[in-house]
VEXVO-347792 format. One line per 3 residues: number of its first residue (from 1); their letters; for each residue y, x, z of N, C-alpha, C. Coordinates in steps of 0.2 Angstrom, whole numbers, always signed. Each point is the difference from the previous one (the first is absolute). Layout:
// VEXVO-347792
NUM) A) Y/X/Z/Y/X/Z/Y/X/Z; ...
END
This chain:
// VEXVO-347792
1) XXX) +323/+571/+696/-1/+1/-7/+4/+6/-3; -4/+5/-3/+4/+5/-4/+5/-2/-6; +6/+4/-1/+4/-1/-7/-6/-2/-5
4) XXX) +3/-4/-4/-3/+2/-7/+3/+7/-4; -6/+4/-3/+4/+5/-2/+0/-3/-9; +4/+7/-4/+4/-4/-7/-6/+0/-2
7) XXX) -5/+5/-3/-6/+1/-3/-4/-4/+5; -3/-8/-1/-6/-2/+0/+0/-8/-2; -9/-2/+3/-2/-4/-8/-1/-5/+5
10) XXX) -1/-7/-4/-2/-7/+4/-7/-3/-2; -3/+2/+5/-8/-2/-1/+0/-8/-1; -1/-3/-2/-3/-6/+0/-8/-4/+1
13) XXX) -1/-4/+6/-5/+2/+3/-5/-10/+0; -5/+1/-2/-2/-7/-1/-4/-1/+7; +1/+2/+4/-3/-1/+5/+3/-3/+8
16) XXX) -2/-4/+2/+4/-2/+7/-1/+1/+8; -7/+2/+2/-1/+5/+5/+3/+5/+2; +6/-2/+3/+2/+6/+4/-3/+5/+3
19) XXX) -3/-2/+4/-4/+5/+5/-5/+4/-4; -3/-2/-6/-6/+6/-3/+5/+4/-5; +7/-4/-4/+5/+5/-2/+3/+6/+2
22) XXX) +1/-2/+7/+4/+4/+3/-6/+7/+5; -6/-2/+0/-6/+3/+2/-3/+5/-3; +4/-1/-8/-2/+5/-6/+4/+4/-1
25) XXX) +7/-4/+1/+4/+7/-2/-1/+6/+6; -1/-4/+9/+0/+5/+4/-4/+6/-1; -10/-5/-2/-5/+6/+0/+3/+6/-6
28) XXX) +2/-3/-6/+1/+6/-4/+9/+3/+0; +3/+1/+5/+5/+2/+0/+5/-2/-5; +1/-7/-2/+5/+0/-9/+7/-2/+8
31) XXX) +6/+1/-1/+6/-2/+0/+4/-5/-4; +4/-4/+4/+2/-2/-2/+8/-3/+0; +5/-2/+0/+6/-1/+2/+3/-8/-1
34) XXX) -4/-4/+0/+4/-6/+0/-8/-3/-3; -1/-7/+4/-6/-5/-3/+3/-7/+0; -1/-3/-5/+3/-10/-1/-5/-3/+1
37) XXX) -2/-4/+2/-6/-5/+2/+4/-7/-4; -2/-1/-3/+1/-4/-6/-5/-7/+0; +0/-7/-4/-5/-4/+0/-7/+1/-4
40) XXX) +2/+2/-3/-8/+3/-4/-1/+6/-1; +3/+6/+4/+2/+6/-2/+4/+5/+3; -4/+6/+1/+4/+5/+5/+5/+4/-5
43) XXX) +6/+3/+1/+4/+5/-2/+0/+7/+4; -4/+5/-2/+0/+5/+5/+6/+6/-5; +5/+4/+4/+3/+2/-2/-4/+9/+1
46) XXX) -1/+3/-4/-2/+8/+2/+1/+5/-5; -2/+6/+4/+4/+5/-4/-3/+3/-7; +3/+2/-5/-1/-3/-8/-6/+5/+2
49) XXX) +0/+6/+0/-7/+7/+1/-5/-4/+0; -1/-5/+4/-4/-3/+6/-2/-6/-4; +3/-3/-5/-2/-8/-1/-6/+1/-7
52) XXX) -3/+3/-2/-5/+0/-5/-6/+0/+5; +0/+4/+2/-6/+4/+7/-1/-8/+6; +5/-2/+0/-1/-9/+5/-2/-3/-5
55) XXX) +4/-2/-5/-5/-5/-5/-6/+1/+1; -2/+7/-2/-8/+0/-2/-3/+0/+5; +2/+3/+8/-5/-3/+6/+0/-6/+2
58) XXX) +6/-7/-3/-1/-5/+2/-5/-4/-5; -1/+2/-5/-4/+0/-4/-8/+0/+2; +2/+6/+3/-8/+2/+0/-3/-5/+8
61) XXX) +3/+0/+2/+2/-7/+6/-3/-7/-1; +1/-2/-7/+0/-4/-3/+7/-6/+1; +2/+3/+1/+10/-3/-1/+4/+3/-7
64) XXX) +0/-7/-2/+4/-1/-4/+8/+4/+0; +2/+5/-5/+6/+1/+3/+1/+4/-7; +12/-1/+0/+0/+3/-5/+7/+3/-2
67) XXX) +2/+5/-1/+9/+4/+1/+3/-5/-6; +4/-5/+3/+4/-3/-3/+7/+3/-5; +3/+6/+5/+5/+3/-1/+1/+6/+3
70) XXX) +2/+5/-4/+2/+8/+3/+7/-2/-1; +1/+4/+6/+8/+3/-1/+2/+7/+4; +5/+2/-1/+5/+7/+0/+0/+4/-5
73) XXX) +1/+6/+1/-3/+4/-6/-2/+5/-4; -5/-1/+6/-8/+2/-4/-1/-4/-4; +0/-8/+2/-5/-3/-5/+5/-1/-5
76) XXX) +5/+3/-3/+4/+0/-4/-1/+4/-3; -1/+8/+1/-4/+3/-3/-5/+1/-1; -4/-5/+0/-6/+0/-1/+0/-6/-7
79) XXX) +5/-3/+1/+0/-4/-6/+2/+2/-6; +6/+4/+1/+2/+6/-6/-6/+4/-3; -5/+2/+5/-6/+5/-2/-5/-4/-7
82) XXX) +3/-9/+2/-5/-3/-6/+5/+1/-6; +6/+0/+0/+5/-1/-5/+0/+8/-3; -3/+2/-5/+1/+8/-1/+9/+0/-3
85) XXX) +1/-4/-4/+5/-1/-4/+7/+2/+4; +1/-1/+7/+4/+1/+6/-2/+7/+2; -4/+2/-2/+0/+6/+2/+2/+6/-6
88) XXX) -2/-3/-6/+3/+6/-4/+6/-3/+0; +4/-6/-3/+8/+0/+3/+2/+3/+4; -3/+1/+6/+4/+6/+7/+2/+7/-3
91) XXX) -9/+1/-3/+2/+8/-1/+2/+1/-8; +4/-3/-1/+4/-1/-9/+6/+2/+4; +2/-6/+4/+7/+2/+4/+0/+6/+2
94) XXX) -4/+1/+6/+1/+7/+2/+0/+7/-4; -2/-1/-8/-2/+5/-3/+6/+0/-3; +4/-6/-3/+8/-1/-2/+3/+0/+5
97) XXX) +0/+0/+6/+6/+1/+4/+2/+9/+3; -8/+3/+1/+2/+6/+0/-2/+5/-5; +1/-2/-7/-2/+6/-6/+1/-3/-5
100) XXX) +7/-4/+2/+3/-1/-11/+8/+1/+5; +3/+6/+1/+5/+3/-2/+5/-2/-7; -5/+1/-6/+3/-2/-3/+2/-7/-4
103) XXX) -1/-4/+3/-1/-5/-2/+5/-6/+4; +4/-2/-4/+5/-8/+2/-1/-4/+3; +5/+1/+8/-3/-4/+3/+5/-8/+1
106) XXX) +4/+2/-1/+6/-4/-1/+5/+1/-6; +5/-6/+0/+5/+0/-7/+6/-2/+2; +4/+4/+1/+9/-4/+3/+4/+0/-5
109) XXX) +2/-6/+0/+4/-3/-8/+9/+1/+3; +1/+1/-2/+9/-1/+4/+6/-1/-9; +6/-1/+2/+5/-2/-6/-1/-6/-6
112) XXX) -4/-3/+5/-3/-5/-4/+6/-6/+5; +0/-5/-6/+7/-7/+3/-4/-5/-1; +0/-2/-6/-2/-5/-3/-7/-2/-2
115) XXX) -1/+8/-1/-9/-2/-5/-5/+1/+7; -5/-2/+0/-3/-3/+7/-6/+8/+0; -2/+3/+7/-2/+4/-2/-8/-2/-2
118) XXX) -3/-4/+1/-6/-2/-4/-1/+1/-8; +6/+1/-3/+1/+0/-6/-1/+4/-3; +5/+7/+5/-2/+6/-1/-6/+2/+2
121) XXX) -2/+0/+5/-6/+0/+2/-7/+1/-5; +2/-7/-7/-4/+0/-4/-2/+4/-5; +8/+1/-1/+2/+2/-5/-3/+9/+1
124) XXX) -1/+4/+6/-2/+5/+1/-5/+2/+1; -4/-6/+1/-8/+1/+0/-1/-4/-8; +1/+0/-5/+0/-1/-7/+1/+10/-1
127) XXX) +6/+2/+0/+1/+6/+1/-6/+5/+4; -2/+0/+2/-5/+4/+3/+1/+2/+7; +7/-4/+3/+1/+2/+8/-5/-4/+7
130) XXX) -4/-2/+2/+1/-6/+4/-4/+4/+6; -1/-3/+5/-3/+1/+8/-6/+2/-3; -3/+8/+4/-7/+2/-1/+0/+6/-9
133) XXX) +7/-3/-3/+0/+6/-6/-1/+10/+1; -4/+2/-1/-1/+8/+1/+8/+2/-3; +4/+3/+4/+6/+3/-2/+0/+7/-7
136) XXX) -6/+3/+4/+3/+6/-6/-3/-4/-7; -3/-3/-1/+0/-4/-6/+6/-4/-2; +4/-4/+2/+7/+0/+0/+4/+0/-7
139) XXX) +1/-2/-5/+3/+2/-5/+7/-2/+1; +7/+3/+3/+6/-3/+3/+3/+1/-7; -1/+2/-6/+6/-1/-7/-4/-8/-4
142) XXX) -7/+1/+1/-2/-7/-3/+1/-6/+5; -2/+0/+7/+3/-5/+3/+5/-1/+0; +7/+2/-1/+8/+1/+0/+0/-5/-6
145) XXX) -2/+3/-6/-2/-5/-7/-2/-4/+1; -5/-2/+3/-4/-6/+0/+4/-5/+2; +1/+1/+7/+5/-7/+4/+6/+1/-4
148) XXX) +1/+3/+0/+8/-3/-6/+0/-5/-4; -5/+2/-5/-1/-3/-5/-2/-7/+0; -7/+0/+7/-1/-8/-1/+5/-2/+6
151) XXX) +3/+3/+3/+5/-4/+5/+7/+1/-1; +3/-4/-5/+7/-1/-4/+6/-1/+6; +1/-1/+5/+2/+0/+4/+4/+6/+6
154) XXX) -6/+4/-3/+2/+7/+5/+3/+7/-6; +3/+1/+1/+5/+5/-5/-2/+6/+2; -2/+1/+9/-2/+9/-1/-5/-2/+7
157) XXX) -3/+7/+2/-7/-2/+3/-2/+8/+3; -2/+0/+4/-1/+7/+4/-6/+0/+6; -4/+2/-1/-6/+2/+4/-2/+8/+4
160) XXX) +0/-1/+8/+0/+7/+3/-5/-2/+4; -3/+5/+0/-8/-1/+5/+2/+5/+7; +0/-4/+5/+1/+2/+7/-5/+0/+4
163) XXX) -4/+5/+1/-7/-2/+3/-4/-6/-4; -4/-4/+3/-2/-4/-3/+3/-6/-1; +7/+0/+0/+4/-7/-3/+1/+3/-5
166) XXX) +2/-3/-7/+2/-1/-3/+8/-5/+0; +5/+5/-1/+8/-3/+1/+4/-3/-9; -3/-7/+1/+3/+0/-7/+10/-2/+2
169) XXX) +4/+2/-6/+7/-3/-2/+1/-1/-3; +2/-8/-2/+3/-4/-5/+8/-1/-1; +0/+0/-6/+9/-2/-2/-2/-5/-5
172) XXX) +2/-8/+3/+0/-4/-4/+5/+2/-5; +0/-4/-7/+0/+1/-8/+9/-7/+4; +5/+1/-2/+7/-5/+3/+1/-1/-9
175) XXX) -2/-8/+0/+4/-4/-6/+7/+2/+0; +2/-3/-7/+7/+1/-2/+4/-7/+7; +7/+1/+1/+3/-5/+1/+2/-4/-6
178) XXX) +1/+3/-7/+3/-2/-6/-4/-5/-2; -7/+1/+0/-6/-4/-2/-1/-7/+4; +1/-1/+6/+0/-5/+5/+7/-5/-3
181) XXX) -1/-8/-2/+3/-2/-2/+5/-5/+8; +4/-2/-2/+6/+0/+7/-3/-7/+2; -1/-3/+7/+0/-5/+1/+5/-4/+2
184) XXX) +0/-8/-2/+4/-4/+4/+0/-6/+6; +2/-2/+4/-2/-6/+4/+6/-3/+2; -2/-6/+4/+5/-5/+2/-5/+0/+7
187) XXX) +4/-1/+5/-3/-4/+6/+0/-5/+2; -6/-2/+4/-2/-8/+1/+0/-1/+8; +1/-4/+3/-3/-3/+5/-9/+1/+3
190) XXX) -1/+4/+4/-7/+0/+2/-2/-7/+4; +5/-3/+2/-2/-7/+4/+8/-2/+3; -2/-6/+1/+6/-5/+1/+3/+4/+7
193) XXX) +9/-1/-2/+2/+1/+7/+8/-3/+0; +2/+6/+5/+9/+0/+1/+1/+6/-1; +6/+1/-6/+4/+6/+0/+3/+3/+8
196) XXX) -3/+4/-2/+3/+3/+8/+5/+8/-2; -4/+4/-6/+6/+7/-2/-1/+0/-4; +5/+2/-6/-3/+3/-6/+2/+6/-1
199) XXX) -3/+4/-1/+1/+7/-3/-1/+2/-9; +3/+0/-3/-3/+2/-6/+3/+6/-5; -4/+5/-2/+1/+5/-2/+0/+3/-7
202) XXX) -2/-6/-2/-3/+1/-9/+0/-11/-2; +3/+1/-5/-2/-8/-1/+7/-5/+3; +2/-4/-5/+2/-6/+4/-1/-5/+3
205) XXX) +3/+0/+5/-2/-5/+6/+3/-6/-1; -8/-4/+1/+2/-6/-1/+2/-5/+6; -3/+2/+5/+0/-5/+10/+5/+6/+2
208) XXX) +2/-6/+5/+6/+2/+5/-5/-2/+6; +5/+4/+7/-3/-1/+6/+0/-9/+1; -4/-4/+5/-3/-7/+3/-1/-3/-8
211) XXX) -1/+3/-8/-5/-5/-2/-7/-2/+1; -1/-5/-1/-7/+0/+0/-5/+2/-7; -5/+1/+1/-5/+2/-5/-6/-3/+1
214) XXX) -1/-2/-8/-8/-3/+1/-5/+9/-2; -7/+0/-1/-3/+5/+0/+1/-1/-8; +1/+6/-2/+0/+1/-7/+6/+0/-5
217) XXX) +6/-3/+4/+6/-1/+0/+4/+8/-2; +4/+1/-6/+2/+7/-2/+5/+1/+6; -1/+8/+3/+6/+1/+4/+5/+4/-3
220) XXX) -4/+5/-4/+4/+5/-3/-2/+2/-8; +4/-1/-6/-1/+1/-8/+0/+6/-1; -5/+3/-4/+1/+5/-2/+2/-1/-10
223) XXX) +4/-2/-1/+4/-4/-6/+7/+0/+1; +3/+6/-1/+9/+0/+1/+3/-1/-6; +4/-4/+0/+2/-3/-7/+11/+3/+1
226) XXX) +3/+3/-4/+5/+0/+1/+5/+2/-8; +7/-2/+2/+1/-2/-8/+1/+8/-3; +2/+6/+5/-1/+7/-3/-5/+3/-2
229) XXX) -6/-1/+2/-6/+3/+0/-6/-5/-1; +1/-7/-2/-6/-4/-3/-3/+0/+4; -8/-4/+1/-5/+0/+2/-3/+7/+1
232) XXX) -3/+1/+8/-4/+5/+0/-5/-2/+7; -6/+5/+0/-5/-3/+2/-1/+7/+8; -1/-1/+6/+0/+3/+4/-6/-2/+4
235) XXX) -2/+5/+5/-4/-3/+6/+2/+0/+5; +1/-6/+3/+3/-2/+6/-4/+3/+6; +5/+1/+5/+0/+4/+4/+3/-2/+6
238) XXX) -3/-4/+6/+5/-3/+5/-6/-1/+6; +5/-1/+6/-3/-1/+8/+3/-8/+1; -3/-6/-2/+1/-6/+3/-4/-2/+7
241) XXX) +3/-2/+6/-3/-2/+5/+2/-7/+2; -6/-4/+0/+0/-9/+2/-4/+0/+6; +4/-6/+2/-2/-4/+6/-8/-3/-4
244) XXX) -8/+2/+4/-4/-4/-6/-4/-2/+8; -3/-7/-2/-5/-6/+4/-5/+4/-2; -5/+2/+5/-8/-2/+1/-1/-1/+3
247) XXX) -7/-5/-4/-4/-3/+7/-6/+4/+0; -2/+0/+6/-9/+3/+2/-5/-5/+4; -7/-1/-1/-2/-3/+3/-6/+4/+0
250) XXX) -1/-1/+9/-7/+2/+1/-4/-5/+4; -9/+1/-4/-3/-7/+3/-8/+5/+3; +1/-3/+4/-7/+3/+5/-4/-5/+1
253) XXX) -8/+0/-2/-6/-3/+2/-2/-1/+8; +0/-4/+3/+0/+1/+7/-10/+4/-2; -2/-5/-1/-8/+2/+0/+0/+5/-7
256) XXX) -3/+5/+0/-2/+7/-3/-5/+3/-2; -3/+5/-5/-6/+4/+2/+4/+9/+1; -3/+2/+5/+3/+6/+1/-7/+4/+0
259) XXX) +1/+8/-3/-6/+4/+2/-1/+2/+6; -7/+1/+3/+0/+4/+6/-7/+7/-3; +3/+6/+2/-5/+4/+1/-6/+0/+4
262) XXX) -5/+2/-4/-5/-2/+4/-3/+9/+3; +6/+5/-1/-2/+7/+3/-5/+4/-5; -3/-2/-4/-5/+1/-3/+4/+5/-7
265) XXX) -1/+5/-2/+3/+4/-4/-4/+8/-3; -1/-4/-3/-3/+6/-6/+8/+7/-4; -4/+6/+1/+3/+4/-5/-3/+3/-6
268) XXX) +6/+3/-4/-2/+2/-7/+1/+8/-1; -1/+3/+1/+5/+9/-3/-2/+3/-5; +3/+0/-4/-1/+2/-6/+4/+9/+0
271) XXX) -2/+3/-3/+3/+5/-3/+0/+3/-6; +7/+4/-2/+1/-1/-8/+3/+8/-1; -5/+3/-6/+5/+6/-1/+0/+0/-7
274) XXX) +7/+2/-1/+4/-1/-8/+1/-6/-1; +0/-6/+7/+3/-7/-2/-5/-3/-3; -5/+2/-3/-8/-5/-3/-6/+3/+3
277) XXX) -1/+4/+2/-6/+3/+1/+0/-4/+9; -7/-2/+0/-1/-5/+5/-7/+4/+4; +2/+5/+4/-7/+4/+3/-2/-2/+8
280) XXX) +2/-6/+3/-3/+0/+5/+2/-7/+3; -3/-5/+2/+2/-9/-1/-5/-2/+5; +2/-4/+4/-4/-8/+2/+2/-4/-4
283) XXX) -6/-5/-2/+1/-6/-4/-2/-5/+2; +2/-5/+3/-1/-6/+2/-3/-6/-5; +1/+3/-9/-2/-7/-3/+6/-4/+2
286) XXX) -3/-6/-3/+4/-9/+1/+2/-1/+6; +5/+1/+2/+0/-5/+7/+2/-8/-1; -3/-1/+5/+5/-8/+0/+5/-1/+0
289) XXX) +4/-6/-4/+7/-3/+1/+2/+1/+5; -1/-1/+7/+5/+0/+5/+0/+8/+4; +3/+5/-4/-1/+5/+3/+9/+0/-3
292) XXX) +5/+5/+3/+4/+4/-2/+0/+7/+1; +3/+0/-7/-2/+9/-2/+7/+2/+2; +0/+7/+3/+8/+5/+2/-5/+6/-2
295) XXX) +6/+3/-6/-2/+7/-3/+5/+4/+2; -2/+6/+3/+5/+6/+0/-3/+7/-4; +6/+3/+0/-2/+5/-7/+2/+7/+3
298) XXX) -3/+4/+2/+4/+7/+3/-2/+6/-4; +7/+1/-2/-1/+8/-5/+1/+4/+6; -6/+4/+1/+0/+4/+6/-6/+5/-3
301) XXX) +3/+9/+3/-4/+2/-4/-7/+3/+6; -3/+5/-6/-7/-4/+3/-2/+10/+4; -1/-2/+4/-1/+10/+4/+6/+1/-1
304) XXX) +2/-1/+3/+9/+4/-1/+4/+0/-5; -3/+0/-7/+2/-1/-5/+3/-5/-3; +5/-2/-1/+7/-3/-2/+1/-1/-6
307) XXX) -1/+4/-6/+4/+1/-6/-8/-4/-7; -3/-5/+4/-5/-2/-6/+1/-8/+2; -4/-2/-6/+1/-9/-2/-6/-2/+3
310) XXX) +1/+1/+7/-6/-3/+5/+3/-7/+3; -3/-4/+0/+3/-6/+1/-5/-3/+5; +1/-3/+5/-5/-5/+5/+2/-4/+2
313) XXX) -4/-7/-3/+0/-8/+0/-3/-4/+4; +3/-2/+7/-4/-4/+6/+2/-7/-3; -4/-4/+0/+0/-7/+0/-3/-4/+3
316) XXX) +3/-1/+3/-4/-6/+7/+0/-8/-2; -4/-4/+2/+0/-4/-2/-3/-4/+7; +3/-5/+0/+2/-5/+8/-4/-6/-3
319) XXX) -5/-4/+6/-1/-4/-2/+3/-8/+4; +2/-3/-3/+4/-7/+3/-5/-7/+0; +4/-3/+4/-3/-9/-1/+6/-2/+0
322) XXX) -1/-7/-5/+5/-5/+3/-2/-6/+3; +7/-2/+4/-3/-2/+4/+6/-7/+2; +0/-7/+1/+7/-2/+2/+2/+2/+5
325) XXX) +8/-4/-1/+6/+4/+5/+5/-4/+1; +1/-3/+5/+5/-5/+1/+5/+2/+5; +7/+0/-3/+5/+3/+3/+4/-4/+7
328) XXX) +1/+4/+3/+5/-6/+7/+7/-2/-3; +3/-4/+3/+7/+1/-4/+4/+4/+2; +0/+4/+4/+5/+7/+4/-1/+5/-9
331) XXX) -10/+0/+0/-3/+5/-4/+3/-3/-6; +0/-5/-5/+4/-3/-2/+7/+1/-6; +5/-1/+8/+7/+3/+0/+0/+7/-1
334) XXX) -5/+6/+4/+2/+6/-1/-3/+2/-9; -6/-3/+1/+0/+3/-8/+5/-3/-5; -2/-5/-1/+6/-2/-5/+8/+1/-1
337) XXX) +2/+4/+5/+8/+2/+2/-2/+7/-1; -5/+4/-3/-2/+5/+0/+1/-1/-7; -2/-4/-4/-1/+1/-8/+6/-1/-1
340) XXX) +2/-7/+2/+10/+0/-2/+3/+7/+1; -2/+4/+4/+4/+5/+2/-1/+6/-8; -6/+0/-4/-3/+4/-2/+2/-4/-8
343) XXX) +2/-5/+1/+1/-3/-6/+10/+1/+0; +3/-1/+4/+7/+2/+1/+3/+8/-1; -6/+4/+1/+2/+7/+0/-2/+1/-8
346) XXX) -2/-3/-4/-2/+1/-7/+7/-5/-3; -1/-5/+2/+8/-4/-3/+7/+2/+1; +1/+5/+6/+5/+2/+1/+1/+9/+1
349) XXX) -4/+2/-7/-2/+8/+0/+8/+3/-4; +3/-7/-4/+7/+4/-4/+3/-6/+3; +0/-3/+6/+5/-2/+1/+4/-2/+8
352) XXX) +5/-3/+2/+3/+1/+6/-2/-7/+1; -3/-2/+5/+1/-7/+5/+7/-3/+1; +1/-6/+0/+7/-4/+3/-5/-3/+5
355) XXX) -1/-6/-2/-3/-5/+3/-8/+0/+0; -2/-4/+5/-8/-2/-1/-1/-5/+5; -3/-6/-2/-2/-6/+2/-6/-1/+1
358) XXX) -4/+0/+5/-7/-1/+1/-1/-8/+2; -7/-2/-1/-3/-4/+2/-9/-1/-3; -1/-2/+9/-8/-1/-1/-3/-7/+2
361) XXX) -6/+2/-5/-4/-8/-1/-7/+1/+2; -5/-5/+7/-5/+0/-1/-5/-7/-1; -3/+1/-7/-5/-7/-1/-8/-1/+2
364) XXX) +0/+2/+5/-6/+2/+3/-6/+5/-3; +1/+3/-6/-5/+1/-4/+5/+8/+0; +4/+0/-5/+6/+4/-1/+7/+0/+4
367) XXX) +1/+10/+1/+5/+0/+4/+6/+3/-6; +8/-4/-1/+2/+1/-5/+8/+4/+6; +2/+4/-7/+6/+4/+1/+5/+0/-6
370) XXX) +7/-5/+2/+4/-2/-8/+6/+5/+3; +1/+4/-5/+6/+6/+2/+4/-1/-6; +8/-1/+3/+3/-1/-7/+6/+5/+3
373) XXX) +1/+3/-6/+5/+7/+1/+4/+0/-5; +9/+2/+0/+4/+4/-3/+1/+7/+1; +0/+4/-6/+1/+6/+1/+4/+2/-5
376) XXX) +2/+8/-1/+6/+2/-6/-5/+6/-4; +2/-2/-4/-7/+5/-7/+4/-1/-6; -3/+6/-2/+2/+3/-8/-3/-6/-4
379) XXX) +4/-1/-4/-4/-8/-3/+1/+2/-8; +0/+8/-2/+1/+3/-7/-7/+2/-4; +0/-5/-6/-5/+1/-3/-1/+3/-7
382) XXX) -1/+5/-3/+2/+3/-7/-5/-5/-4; +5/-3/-6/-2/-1/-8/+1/+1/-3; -5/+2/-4/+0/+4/-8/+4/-2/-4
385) XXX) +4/+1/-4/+4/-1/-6/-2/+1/-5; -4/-3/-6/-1/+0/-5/+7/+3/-6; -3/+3/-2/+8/+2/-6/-5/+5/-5
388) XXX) +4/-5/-6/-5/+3/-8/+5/+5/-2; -2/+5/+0/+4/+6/-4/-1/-1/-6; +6/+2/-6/+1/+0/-4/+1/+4/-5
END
């Protein structure tokens, strides 16, 4: 039997005699590369040229028959050829990718901290800047004014066109420090433990090393009271480390539902110029619930060309079952000693291990994992100090 090649169609054949099927295709020369004999139905695979030309002579045969499915692509071009709309997209792009020179194909914001550049962003397509703006139209002393104005924020602002970027530079607008009113706090116990160090840098200490603390318990006042200087209010500032208990517990279903692929996998490829314009797609419509989607996004330029807002978005979509799952107890122990392990690296990300006590429980249905641990941790917690100025 021959390869199948990319480009060809699936006949669907309502007829079950092999020998006159096969006696048609010989007398009039049709080819073919793969045939299914099926319970009510033949699947003949042939090459896409060729599959209109067979229907009609099985037809004319008086054999019911009919192209199910084209595939490669040809017949992907040929589906395009009904969609005119894909075809002016193309040549929109290609008229914008090689004859708008002057035109904005990019925006790089930089000296920006604080203010998000989406902000800017907006603020400069309010001004007249934004992706796809005709440059020599450009007014750089009224956009300068504009974003100033509605973006209180930015104190100075500077626009240089670089080829087809657009180089914006911002200096954020720095409040006063005068104006910022001074803050105070006291430190708290983040959870019960043993004093193990105290460090403290601001604030009086109130715990020494091996006390114990309940959660919540002041460790450090920021309220210094003395007979030269009166009451005065500080922010406490210290490094306390305790001995502090966790427990963890992990419980695992012996019986489960787990997905299994079924191989089956539809794609999407979208492409994007200026980030909205949408010139060339498969669309799947609705799929059913049991698909998972994985999107990739590749800013890659298009003919060698690099420096525009070409964007191409593959998303694939996987179809699954569920299906039950019952685990051995080997399988069991491994997975569950996996999540304690995934649950331990999260509990002990600021902290140092001492000790750890395991034990495990099986009740025929659920397999459990009881982990109880000491470990040494920062146990410092800032609270606000309320104080009415006068």
């Amino acid at each position: 039997m021959k390869k199948i090649l990319r480009n060809h169609a699936i006949i669907e054949i309502y007829f079950l005699n092999k020998a006159v099927l096969l006696s048609i295709l010989l007398e009039n020369k049709f080819s073919y590369y793969k045939i299914e004999f099926n319970e009510n139905n033949i699947n003949l695979f042939v090459p896409l040229n060729k599959a209109d030309k067979l229907v009609k002579c099985l037809k004319n045969n008086g054999i019911e028959a009919k192209i199910i499915e084209r595939k490669g692509m040809i017949a992907q071009l040929n589906k395009i050829k009904k969609r005119p709309g894909i075809l002016v997209g193309l040549l929109l792009m290609l008229v914008l990718t090689f004859f708008s020179s002057n035109i904005v194909w990019s925006i790089e914001i930089s000296g920006n901290e604080k203010i998000p550049k989406e902000k800017i962003l907006e603020a400069l397509n309010e001004a007249g800047l934004e992706l796809g703006s005709f440059i020599p139209n450009i007014d750089y002393d009224k956009l300068h004014n504009n974003v100033l104005i509605n973006l209180k924020e930015i104190s100075w602002l500077s626009v240089n066109i670089d080829g087809n970027k657009a180089k914006v530079i911002v200096e954020e607008t720095k409040k006063s420090e005068n104006n910022s009113l001074p803050t105070y706090s006291n430190i708290i116990a983040s959870s019960d433990a043993q004093i193990y160090s105290v460090i403290v840098s601001n604030g009086e200490k109130i715990v020494n090393i091996g006390d114990t603390v309940k959660k919540g318990d002041l460790l450090v006042s920021g309220v210094l009271d003395s007979q030269s200087l009166g009451v005065r209010y500080v922010e406490s500032e210290a490094k306390i480390i305790g001995y502090v208990n966790k427990k963890i517990e992990v419980k695992l279903p012996i019986k489960t539902i787990k997905k299994k692929y079924t191989g089956n996998e539809r794609i999407e490829i979208v492409y994007k110029l200026f980030n909205n314009i949408s010139f060339f797609s498969f669309n799947y419509g609705n799929l059913p619930s049991n698909y998972d989607t994985i999107i990739k996004e590749e800013n890659t330029g298009f003919f060698g060309i690099t420096n525009i807002p070409y964007k191409k978005t593959i998303t694939k979509y996987l179809e699954y079952c569920e299906e039950e799952y019952e685990y051995s107890i080997k399988e069991a122990v491994d997975v569950a000693f996996l999540e304690l392990r995934e649950k331990l690296d999260i509990c002990l990300e600021n902290a140092e291990l001492i000790t750890k006590n395991v034990e495990t429980h099986y009740d025929g249905e659920n397999f459990y994992i009881f982990c109880d641990i000491y470990c040494l941790e920062d146990i410092c917690e800032n609270k606000t100090i309320q104080v009415n100025s006068d």
